[in-house]
Residue, then its C-alpha position, 0 to 999 in steps of 0.5 A: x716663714x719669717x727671715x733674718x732680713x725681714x726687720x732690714x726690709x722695713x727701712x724700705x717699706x713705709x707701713x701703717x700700725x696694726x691692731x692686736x685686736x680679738x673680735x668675734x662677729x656671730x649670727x644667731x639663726x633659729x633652729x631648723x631655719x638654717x637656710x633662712x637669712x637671719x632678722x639679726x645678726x648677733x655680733x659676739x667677742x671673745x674679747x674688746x674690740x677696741x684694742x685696749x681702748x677705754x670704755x668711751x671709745x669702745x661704745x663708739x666704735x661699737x655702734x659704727x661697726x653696727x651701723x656699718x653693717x646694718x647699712x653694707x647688709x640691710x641686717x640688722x644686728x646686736x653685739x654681745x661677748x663670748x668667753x673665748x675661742x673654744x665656746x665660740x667654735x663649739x657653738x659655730x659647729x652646731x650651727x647656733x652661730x653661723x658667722x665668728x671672727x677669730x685671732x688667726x692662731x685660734x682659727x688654726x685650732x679652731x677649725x683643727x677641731x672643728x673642719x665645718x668652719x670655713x674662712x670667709x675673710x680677713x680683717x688686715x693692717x699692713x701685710x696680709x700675713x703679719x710677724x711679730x718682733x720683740x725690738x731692742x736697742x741696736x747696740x744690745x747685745x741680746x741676739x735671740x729670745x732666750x737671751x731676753x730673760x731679765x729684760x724689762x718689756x713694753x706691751x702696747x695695747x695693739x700687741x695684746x693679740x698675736x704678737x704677745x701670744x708669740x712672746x708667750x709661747x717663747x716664754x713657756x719654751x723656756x719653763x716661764x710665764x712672760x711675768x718670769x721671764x721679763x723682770x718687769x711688763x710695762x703696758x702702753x697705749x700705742x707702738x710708738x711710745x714703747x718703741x721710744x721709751x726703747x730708743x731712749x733706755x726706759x725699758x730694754x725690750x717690746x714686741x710689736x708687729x710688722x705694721x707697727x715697725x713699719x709705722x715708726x720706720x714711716x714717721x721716725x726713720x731716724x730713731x727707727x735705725x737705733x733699733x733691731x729686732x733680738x727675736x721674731x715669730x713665723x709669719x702670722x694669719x690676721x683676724x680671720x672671718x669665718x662661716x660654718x659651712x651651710x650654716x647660712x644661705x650664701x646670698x647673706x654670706x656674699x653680702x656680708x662678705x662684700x660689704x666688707x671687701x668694700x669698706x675702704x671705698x666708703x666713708x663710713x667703712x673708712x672710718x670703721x677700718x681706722x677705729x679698729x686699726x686695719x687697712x682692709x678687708x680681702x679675701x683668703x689668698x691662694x696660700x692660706x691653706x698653707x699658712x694654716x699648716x705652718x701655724x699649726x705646726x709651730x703652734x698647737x692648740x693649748x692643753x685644755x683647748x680653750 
């Protein structure tokens, strides 16, 4: 779980920025051929998968991801949208989508719900398991969520994920939705700009996560000692890859899944990895497990569970 002395351990640790990003990749297999790999792997999303970005670049950095993983698994593969997790995880669960990428705290009420979905991987910016903060001026007197009620709040595209839905939640904690509880939400195009419009009075508060600070730590470590984090979330799982279990041969799983892993040593899946805002893929640590739990118990699933 997340500590006081976190923001005071980024002066130390140089990072990159991380991406709010929601992505689901599917594959669509016939049924009845459950254990037959797949002549297309359909790539779905619940949302972009551009982190906000405009439509140009979204096209680009879709077709890199295809080619990709057209060239990492000899699959060729189309990309469509869902409607949300909830869809996503139903259908995985009927064995009509095999493979699904979800923000960490839908997997944890996914697979809540759902116990035939199984990790494969995670897609990582920074630490493996990330915070979110909402950051202020050092010298502002607000030392906690609650006393953030009436601030203006800057919402980088990057922060659209896990460290808004934090922001949230706090907010429903306190009878609100974020457009009540913040007397205005200011979106930015990049962490670096919120936290400078911070740093210089424009807007009182914005919620970014670990990476993000550690990002401006890196590349401002002057204006970075102007700032302290008022409120901050437990530690956080990434995207998660994951496979609904028999839904395919393993022999397609494993080189999807290598693929992956190997995407920093290559060009092309370097270039993929920078596009999407991640530093890299691994695999699910010893503690996952346990992260899930805590997540799970610090965040339930919505009422309607979608």
């Amino acid at each position: 779980m997340a500590h006081p002395a976190v923001f005071r351990g980024l002066c130390r640790r140089p990072g990159r920025t991380i991406l709010g990003l929601a992505l689901v990749l599917l594959a669509v297999v016939p049924a009845g051929q459950s254990q037959e790999a797949p002549k297309t792997l359909l790539i779905g999303t619940s949302g972009t998968l551009g982190g906000g970005a405009g439509e140009a670049k979204e096209a680009a950095a879709l077709q890199s991801l295809k080619e990709f993983i057209k060239d990492e698994t000899g699959l060729a593969n189309e990309i469509v949208r869902q409607k949300g997790w909830h869809e996503l995880a139903e259908k995985m669960s009927r064995k009509q989508i095999p493979l699904g990428v979800f923000q960490g705290y839908e997997f944890v009420w996914a697979q809540e719900e759902y116990p035939v979905l199984k990790p494969l991987e995670l897609a990582v910016n920074g630490p493996t398991y990330p915070a979110a903060y909402v950051v202020t001026s050092k010298n502002d007197p607000a030392g906690n969520f609650v006393q953030l009620q009436g601030y203006s709040l800057g919402l980088p595209d990057v922060s659209k994920g896990f460290p808004y839905y934090f922001v949230e939640r706090q907010a429903q904690a306190q009878g609100k939705k974020p457009d009540a509880f913040f007397s205005k939400i200011t979106p930015y195009d990049n962490v670096e700009d919120a936290l400078d419009d911070v740093v210089d009075g424009k807007i009182q508060a914005t919620v970014v996560d670990q990476a993000g600070l550690e990002a401006f730590k890196r590349r401002k470590p002057g204006r970075f000692q102007k700032l302290k984090a008022a409120a901050h979330s437990e530690r956080a799982l990434p995207v998660v890859i994951v496979y609904a279990d028999e839904a395919l041969p393993q022999a397609t799983l494993d080189r999807f899944r290598n693929g992956l892993l190997k995407a920093s040593e290559r060009e092309r899946g370097q270039t993929l990895l920078t596009m999407f805002h991640l530093t890299r893929f691994e695999k699910p640590p010893t503690d996952f497990d346990r992260v899930v739990k805590e997540m799970r118990k610090a965040y339930p699933p919505p009422e309607q569970g979608k």
